[in-house]
C-alpha positions, 0 to 999 in steps of 0.5 A: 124891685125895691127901686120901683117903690122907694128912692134907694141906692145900693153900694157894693163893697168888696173885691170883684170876684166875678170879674165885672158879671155883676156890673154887666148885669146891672147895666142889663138891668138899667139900674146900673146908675143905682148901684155903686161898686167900691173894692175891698175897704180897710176896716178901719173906714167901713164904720163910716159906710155903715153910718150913711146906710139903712139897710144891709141887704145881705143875699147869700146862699149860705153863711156861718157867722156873717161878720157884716151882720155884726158890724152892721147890728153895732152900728145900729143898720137895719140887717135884712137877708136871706135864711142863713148864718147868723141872720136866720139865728136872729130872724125876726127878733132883729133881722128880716128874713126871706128864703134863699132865693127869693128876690121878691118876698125879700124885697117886699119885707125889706118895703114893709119895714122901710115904711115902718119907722117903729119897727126901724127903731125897735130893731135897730135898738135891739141890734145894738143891744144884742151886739154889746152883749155878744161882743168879742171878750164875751164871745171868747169867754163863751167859746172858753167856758164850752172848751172847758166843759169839754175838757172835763167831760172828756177827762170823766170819759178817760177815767171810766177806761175809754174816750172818744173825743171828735171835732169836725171841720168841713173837710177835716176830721180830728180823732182824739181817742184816749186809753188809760195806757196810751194816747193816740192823736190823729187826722184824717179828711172827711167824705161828707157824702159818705159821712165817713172818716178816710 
């Protein structure tokens, strides 16, 4: 869609996991010549793939924190995706946005902002910014500071003779369950259907 309008190439980094389908859909497609495919790259090279880039399109059904849309704000590239993870988190602040899905409104965002070049600057000097205030030291003391405040309100939750402290994971379910005369440690899965602990 977006090579109908604009000169684009699209480069694909990653391991193959499909087994050649997105290559044989792209031949398909006729637009095989405007795809490059490259295997999965050391980080240490990527920052010079994120140099020659415009655009990340980033079109994935779901994602938590998105790392190649951190790495791609701090290299000043434009991230444009789909509603998910960390992308939807910064949706129009940063980045451009469509739903899961929906090829042709992503396109057309991704059109709109290419032939907006104060728009292109505005965002990506607000991705840079916003990766030099969310960088990994920051990052980690956050995560320090929630443990501690969880830490404490479990500690006033103990003192008042009962606590209950869970932590959930996709599958995995911690119980942490404290009384003044014992502590008790446990794990079990978690049914996500059921939304109950087995």
């Amino acid at each position: 869609l977006i090579t109908k309008q604009v000169m684009a190439h699209l480069t694909i980094i990653g391991k193959d996991t499909l087994n050649g389908q997105i290559q044989r859909r792209a031949l398909e497609l006729g637009i095989a010549d405007k795809i490059t495919f490259l295997p999965r790259i050391s980080y240490y090279y990527l920052p010079a793939f994120y140099a020659q880039a415009h655009v990340l399109l980033h079109t994935s059904y779901s994602e938590s924190q998105t790392m190649a849309a951190n790495e791609a704000l701090a290299c000043g590239v434009l991230v444009c995706g789909t509603r998910v993870g960390i992308i939807a988190d910064l949706e129009d602040e940063i980045t451009t946005v469509a739903d899961v899905g929906n090829a042709e409104e992503l396109a057309q965002k991704v059109l709109r902002l290419l032939n907006n070049p104060k728009k292109q600057e505005e965002l990506r000097n607000k991705g840079i910014n916003w990766s030099k205030q969310n960088d990994l030291v920051t990052q980690s003391r956050k995560y320090e500071e929630l443990y501690q405040t969880m830490i404490v309100s479990w500690s006033q939750s103990i003192e008042k003779g009962f606590g209950a402290f869970f932590v959930f994971y996709p599958k995995v379910i911690f119980f942490l369950v404290e009384w003044p005369e014992k502590m008790q440690l446990s794990l079990g899965t978690y049914d996500e259907n059921n939304r109950q602990p087995s």
